[in-house]
N, C-alpha and C positions, 0 to 999 in steps of 0.2 A: 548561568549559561552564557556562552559565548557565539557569534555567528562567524563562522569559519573562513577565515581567509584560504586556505588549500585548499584546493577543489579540480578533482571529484574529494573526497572525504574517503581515505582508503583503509581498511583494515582486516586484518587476517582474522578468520577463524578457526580453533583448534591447531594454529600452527600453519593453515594453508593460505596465502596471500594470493589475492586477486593478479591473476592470468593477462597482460595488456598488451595484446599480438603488432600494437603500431601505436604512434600518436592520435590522441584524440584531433575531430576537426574542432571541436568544440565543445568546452562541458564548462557549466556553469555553477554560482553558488549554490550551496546544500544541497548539490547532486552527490551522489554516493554508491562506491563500489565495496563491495564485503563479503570475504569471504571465499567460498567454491567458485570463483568466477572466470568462466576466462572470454575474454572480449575484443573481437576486431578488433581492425585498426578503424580510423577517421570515422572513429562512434562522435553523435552529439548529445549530450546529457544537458537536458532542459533544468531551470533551476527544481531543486528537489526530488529529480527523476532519483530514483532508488533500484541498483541490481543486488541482491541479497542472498546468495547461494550458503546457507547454513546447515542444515539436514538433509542437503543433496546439491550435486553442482549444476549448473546456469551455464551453455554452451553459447556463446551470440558468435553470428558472422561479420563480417567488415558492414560498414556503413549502415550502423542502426542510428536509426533518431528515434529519441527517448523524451518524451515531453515531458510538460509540465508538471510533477507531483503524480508522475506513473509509476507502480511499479513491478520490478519481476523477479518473483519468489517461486518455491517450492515448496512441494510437499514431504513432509520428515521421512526419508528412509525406504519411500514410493515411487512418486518422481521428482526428475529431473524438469529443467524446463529447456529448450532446445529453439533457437531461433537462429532461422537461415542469414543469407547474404542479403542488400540493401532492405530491410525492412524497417520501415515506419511507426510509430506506435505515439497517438495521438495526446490529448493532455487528459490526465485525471481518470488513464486507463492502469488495470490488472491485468499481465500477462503470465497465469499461475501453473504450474507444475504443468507444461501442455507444452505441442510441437509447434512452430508457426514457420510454415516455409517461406522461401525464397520469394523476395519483392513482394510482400504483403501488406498491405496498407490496415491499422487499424486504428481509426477512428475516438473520439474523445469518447468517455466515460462510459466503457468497455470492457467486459471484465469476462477473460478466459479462462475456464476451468479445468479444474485435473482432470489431465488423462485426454485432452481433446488436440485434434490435431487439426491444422487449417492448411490447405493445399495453396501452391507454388503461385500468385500473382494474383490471391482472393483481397476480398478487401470486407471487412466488418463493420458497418453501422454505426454511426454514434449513437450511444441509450443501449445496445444491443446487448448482450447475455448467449455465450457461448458455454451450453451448458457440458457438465461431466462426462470424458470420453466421446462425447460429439466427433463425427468425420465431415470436414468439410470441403468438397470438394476444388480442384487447383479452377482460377479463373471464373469465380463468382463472385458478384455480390452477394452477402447474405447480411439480415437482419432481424430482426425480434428477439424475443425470449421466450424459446429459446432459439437461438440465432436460426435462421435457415439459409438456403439458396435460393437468390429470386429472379436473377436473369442472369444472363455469361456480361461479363468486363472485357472493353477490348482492350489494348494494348496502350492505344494514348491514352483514354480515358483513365487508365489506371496512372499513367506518369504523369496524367494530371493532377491527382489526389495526391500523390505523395507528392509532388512539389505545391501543392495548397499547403497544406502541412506545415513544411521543412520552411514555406516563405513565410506565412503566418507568426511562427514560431521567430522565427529573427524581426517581425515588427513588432514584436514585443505582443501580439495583439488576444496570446491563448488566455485568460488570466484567472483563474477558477476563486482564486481565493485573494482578501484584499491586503495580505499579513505577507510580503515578501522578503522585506527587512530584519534582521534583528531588532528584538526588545527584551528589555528585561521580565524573566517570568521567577516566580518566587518559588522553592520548595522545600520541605521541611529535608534538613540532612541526613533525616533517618529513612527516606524515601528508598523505593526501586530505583530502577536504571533510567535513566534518560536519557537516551540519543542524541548523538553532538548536534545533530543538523535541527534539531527542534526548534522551533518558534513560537512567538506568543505571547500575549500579555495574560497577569489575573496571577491570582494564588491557586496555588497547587497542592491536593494531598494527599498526598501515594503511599499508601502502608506499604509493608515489609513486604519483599517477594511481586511489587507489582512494575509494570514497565510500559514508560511512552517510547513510539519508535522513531524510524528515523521519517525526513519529512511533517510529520504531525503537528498541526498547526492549533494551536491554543486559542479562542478567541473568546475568555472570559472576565476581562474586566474587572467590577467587584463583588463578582457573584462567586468566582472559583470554581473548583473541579474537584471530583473526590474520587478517587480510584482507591478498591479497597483492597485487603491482604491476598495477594496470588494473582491479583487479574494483570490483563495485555492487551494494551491500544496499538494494532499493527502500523503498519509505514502508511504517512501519508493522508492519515484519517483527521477528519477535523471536529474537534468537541467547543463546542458555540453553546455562551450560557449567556443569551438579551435576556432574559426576562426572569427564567429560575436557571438555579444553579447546576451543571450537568452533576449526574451522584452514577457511579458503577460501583456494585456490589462484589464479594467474593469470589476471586474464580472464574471471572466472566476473561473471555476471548472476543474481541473487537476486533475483527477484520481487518485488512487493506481499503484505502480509502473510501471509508465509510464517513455519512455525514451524522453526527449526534447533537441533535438540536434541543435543549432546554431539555432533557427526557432525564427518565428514572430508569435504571437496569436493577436485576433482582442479581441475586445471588446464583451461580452455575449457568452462566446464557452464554450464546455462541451466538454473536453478529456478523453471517457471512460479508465477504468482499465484497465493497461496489455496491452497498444497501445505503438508504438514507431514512433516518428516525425524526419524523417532522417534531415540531413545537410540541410540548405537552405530552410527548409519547408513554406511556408506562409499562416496563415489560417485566412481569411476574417472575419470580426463580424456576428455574429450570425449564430453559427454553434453548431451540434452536431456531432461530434466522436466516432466512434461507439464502444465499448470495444473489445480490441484484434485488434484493424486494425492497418497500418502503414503506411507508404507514402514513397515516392522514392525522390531521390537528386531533392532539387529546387520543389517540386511539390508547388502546389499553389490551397487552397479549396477554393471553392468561396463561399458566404456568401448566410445564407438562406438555407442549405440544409444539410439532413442526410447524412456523407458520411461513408462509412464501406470499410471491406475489405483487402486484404493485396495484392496488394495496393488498398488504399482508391479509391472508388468510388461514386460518388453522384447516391444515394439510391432513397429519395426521398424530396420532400420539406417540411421542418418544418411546420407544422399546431401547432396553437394557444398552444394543451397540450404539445407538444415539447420544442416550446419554454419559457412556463410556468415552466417547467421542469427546467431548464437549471437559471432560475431566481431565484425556488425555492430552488435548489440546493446550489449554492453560499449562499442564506439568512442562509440558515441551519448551513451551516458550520463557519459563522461568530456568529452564537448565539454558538456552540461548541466550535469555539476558544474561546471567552469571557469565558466560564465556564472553560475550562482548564486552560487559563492561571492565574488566582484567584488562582486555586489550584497548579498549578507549582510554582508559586512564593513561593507559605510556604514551599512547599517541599523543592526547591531550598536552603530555609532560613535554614528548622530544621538540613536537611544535612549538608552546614556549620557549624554549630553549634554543629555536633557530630564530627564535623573535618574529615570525610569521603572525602568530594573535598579538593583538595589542593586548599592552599588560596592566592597561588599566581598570581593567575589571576580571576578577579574580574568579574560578572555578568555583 
């Protein structure tokens, strides 16, 4: 792998290339636009911020700041994701298949969900969980999980958050993860797809059909990582192997930045968006995760059940559409890597060829 001298990182999907209504103010390394996208003008893309419109298109208005290893996707063939004029959106937040209006401040490690809609000059929490279809009204703060309203925001108050934000961000001072650099990460040739913008040290081992995305930061060392046949580590997720070795099983779905620390995932599991899996975690085959939960040292989820929560708790038991869910999910995103990776490979090619990557280290 290479660290990407072009930046943002741009690439069409299915033949539609990313929509850029003006010049950017600013967008930094392993930021990336892809796909259904179409995006103001004097956007800033924070390093590793990710816009992803694959299974549906990503509408942004003028003057979005896009932080640090945020990112905003959709859901397949459902929705869309829709965000107004000067809108904010904090470090190591999810802004997923959902509306976010006009001058919307949202806060670090934030994770918005499908189908939810945030009204004109609100502002979201950091830690906060904006759960499914949620309506949240224009001019509030809100917070929790699931997000609410807890007082009205006035007008400076609000231009004061987003310029905290937007200065922050230019002192360099957001910094979630300590891997911002390129390094060399190892993986076997017969491996899934990997995303240009990937990061990371340690050995890598990715059967047939599986995929790291873009953003995702590697942090194993000589312990390695093992992603088995069909599974997908979404944008931006970070898998940390201090002490054992991270192992995912078949078929599993790894959300948008999520944390996988030292754990074991079973076979068929869905780790929603914006969850963190502490030290020691062990999660039995066939499970769903709920987005924004966590787990505590050593916990252990038994298989077969919804768990949420922070800490996770077994919710309720998987029925038929859950677990179709979790089947259809993984399918989805292995017909996505196929399509991206067709198109990363030319990009890959036409950049060397304008001498843009140094060529001293070879694909």
């Amino acid at each position: 792998m290479k660290f990407l001298q072009d930046y943002p990182f741009v690439l069409a999907y299915e033949g539609v290339r990313p929509t850029l209504k003006g010049p950017f103010r600013r967008s930094e390394p392993g930021s990336a636009v892809l796909g259904r996208v179409t995006l103001g003008g004097r956007a800033v893309l924070e390093p590793f911020a990710v816009l992803r419109g694959d299974g549906h298109v990503i509408n942004v208005g003028g003057e979005l700041h896009l932080g640090l290893h945020s990112t905003v996707h959709i859901a397949h063939a459902v929705y869309g994701t829709t965000i107004g004029e000067r809108v904010t959106i904090g470090a190591n937040s999810v802004v997923h298949a959902c509306t976010v209006s006009d001058d919307c401040v949202i806060q670090d490690c934030v994770s918005v969900l499908d189908g939810a809609m945030i009204g004109n000059g609100s502002v979201v929490a950091a830690g906060s969980v904006v759960f499914p279809r949620s309506i949240l009204p224009p001019g509030q703060w809100c917070e929790g999980s699931p997000a609410v309203p807890v007082r009205p925001i006035e007008t400076v108050e609000l231009y004061a958050l987003h310029e905290c934000i937007r200065a922050d961000a230019r002192a360099g001072s957001m910094v979630v993860t300590p891997q911002l650099s390129h390094s060399i990460m190892t993986c076997d040739e017969k491996c899934g797809y990997v995303a240009a913008t990937v990061t990371g040290v340690g050995e890598m081992r990715m059967d047939e059909g599986s995929s790291l995305w873009f953003g995702c930061v590697v942090e194993a060392a000589d312990l390695g990582v093992t992603i088995e046949t069909g599974s997908n580590i979404q944008d931006n997720t970070v898998l940390r192997s201090s002490e054992h070795p991270v192992k995912i099983g078949k078929d599993c779905t790894i959300g948008h930045n999520v944390l996988l620390h030292d754990c074991v995932i079973g076979a068929r599991v869905l780790v929603g968006m914006g969850s963190t899996l502490a030290p020691g975690t062990i999660i039995k085959n066939n499970v769903l995760v709920a987005a924004g939960s966590s787990t505590v040292r050593g916990q252990v989820l038994d298989s077969g059940w919804l768990w949420a929560g922070r800490p996770a708790r077994p919710i309720s038991r998987l029925d038929e559409r859950r677990s179709r869910l979790i089947q259809q999910s993984a399918a989805i995103y292995r017909e996505y890597a196929f399509k991206f990776a067709v198109n990363q490979a030319a990009a890959l090619r036409a950049m060397a060829e304008r001498k843009t990557v140094p060529t001293n280290v070879s694909y």
